[in-house]
C-alpha positions as CSV (number, residue, x, y, z in Angstrom):
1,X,113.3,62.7,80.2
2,X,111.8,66.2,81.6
3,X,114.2,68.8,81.0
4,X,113.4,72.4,83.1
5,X,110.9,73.7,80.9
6,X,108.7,70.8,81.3
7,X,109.7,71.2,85.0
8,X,108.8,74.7,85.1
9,X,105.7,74.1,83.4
10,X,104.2,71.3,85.5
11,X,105.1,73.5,88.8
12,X,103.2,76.8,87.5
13,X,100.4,73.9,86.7
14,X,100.1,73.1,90.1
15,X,100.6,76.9,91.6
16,X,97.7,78.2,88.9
17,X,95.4,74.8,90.8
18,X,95.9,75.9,93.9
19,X,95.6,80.2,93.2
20,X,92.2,79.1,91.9
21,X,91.4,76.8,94.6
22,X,92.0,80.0,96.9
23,X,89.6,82.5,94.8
24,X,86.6,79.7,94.6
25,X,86.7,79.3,98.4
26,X,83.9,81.2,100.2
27,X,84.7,83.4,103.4
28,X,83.6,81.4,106.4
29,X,80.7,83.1,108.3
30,X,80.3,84.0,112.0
31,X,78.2,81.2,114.2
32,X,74.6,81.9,113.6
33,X,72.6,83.9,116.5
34,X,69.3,83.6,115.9
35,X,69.0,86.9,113.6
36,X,69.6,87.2,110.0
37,X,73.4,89.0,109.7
38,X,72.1,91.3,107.4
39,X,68.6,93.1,108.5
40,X,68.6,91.4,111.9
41,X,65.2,89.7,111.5
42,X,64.8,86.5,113.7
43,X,65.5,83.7,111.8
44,X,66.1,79.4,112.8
45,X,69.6,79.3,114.7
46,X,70.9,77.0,112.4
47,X,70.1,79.9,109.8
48,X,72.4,83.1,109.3
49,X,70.0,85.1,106.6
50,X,66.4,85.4,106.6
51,X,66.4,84.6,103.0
52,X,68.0,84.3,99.3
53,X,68.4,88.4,98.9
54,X,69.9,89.3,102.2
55,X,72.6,86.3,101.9
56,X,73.6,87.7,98.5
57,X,73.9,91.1,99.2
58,X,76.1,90.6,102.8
59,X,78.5,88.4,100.6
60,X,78.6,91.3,98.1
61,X,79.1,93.5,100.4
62,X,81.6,91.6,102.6
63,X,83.5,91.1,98.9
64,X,83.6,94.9,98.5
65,X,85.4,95.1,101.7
66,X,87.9,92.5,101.1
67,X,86.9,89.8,103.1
């Protein structure tokens, strides 16, 4: 029989799984428009960076800021 502590330790189980689901989740992007979102080079529409380096550096930047 589970007595509170065993309680209270399965519910900050589940409340510490979620917390971390929140932090791994990336920050959803803007619809593409043609143009890489950093240095506004034409890229594919399906594509929102020209390449590798200008992805990483708008999500570092955009992490910076708090979003």
């Amino acid at each position: 029989m589970a007595d509170d502590i065993d309680r209270a330790g399965e519910n900050q189980a589940i409340f510490d799984k979620y917390l971390l689901q929140g932090r791994v989740r990336k920050p959803e992007l803007p619809a593409a428009t043609g143009k890489c979102f950093l240095c506004q080079e034409p890229v594919l529409t399906a594509k929102r960076f020209c390449d590798e380096d200008c992805q990483n550096r708008y999500e570092r930047e955009q992490k910076v800021r708090g979003r």
